[in-house]
N, C-alpha and C positions, 0 to 999 in steps of 0.2 A: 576362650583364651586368645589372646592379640600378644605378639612374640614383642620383642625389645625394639625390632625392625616394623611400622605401621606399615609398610608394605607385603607383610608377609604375616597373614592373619587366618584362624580355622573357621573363623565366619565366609572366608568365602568359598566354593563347591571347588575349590582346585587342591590337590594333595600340597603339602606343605614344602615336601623335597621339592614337589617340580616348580612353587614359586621360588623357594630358594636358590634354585636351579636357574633360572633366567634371569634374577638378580646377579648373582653374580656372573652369567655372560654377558649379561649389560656392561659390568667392568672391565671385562675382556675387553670385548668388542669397541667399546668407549677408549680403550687404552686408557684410565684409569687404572689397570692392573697392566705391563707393560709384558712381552715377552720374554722369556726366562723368569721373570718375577716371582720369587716365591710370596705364597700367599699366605693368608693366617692357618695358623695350625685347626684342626679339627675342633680343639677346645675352645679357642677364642673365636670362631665362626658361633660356634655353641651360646658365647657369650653374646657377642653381637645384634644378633639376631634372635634368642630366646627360645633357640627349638634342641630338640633331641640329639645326641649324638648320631643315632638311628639316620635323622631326616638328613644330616648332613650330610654322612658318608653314602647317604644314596646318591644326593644331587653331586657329590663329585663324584662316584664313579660312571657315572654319567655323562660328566661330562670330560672326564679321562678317556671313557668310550668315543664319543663324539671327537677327539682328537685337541679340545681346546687345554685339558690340562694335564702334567705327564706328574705320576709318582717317583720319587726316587726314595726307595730306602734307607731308613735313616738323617736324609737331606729335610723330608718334608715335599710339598706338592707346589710345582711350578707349572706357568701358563706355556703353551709351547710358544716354540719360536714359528715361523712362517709356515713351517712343513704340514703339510694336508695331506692322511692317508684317504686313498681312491682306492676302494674293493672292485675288482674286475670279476665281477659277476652277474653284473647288469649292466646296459645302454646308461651314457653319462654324457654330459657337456660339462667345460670348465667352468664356462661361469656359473652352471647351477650347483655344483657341489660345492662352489667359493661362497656362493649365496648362502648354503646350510650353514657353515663355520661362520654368517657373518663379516665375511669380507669382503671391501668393495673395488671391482674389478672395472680396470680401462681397458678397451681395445683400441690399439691401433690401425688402421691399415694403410702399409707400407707401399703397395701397388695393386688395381685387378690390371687385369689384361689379358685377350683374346688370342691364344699362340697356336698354332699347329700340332696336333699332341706328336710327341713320341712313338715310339714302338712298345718301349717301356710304359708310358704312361696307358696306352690303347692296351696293353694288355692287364693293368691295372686297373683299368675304367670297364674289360671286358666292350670294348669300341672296338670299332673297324676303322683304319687308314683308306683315305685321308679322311679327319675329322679334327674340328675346334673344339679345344676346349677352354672353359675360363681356369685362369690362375692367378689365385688368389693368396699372398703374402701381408701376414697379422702378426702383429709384437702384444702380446699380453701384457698387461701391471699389474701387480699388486701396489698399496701403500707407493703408488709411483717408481716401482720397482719392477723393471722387464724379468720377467719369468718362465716366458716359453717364444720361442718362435716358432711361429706356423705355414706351413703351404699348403693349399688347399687346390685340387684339381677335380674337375666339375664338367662334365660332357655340355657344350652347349644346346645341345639339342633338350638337356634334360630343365635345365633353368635360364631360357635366352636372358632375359630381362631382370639378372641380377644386378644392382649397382651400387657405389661404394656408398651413397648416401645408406641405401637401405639395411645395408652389412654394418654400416658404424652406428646405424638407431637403434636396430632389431637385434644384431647378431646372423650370422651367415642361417644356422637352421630356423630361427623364424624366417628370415626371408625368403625360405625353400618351400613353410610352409604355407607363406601367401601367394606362392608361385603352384599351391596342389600339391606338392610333392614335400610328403612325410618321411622322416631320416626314420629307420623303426628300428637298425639293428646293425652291432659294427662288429667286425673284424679287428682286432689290434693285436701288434705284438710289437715288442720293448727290448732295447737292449742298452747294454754301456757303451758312451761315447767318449766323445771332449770334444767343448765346444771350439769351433775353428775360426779362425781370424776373422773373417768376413762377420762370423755369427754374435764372437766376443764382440766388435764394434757396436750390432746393435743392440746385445744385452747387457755392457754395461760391463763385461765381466773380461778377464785376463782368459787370453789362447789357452788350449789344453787345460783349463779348469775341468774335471769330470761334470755330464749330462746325464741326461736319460736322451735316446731317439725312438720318440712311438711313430708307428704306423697303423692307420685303418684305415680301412675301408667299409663305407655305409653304405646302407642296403633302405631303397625303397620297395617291399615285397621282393622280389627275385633281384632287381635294379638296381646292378654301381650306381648314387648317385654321387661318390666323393672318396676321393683319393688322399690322404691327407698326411704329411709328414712334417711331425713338430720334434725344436729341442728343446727339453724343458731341462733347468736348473735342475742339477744333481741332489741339492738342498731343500728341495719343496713339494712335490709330492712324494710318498710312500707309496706304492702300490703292492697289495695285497689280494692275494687269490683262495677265493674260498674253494675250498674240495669237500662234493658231497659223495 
């Protein structure tokens, strides 16, 4: 059987949902299907393509799951808008859960530089004064669109020879990990903010807009190697915690 769509055929060894399935996040992700956009109904998918009601409501709850399309009862099935849920149940970077959803992320970085830590920061880094650390300030994008501001605070002792070249090629934990040192496991916790004037200028976004402010702290084996305090748009990540 070869379906209506020649791309989605039973001669090849891949289940039919899951090419259906990546057909249509090709239109996501292409933005040929745009955000908020509802999309064909269930039936006219059926037509489309030449498969099962069965095959179809697999590949979308799928990728409902996956976060790229949201049900609304009675409305019909629309592509989400920006918002990326992030389960905190395991170790995560931005850019790689941006990478699963398909979307292509810029980082900027705003400054490093080598400052005297804190008392605050030394007991956040689990350091002793006096001690350097690097501090390091990143703007996220999406679709050219600033989404998180980041700081990052880093023992020098732990990464002498990080530099902005290699943070804006690699990403700051590649760079850590051609430096020997493996991020393996973080600390975070999260709460309600609003973004504040300083922040608003470089997100793009009005004063007192609602945020998220996360905090971690990463762990090399026993080893602070990273302090980190981002604000991210109130708008774009979910995060969700699983209880076992």
């Amino acid at each position: 059987m070869v379906s209506a769509n020649k791309n989605i055929t039973s001669e090849l060894p891949v289940a039919l949902y899951y090419q259906l399935k990546n057909e249509l996040l090709k239109k996501i992700t292409s933005k040929q299907w745009l955000p908020g956009e509802k999309i064909p109904s269930e039936k006219e998918l059926c037509q489309i393509y030449g498969v099962s009601r069965i095959t179809v409501r697999k590949a979308l709850d799928e990728l409902a799951e996956s976060g790229h399309l949201v049900r609304r009862q009675g409305k019909g099935t629309f592509v989400t808008n920006v918002s990326v849920e992030q389960r905190l149940s395991k170790f995560y970077s931005f850019s790689e859960e941006l990478k699963k959803h398909g979307m292509q992320e810029k980082v900027k970085v705003i400054r490093l530089e080598q400052i005297p830590a804190t008392q605050e920061i030394a007991d956040r880094l689990e350091i002793e004064l006096p001690a350097q650390v690097i501090k390091l300030t990143r703007l996220r994008f999406v679709d050219q669109k600033p989404y998180a501001l980041e700081t990052s605070y880093i023992p020098v002792s732990v990464c002498p020879h990080l530099t902005e070249k290699s943070i804006t090629e690699n990403g700051l934990y590649a760079s850590m990990r051609m430096e020997g040192v493996f991020p393996e496991r973080g600390i975070e916790s999260f709460r309600a903010t609003v973004i504040r004037k300083n922040e608003a200028e470089l997100m793009e976004l009005k004063a007192g807009v609602p945020a998220m402010q996360l905090q971690r702290i990463t762990y090399f084996g026993t080893q602070v190697i990273e302090y980190c305090n981002s604000i991210v748009r109130g708008d774009f990540f979910t995060y969700t915690v699983e209880l076992k």
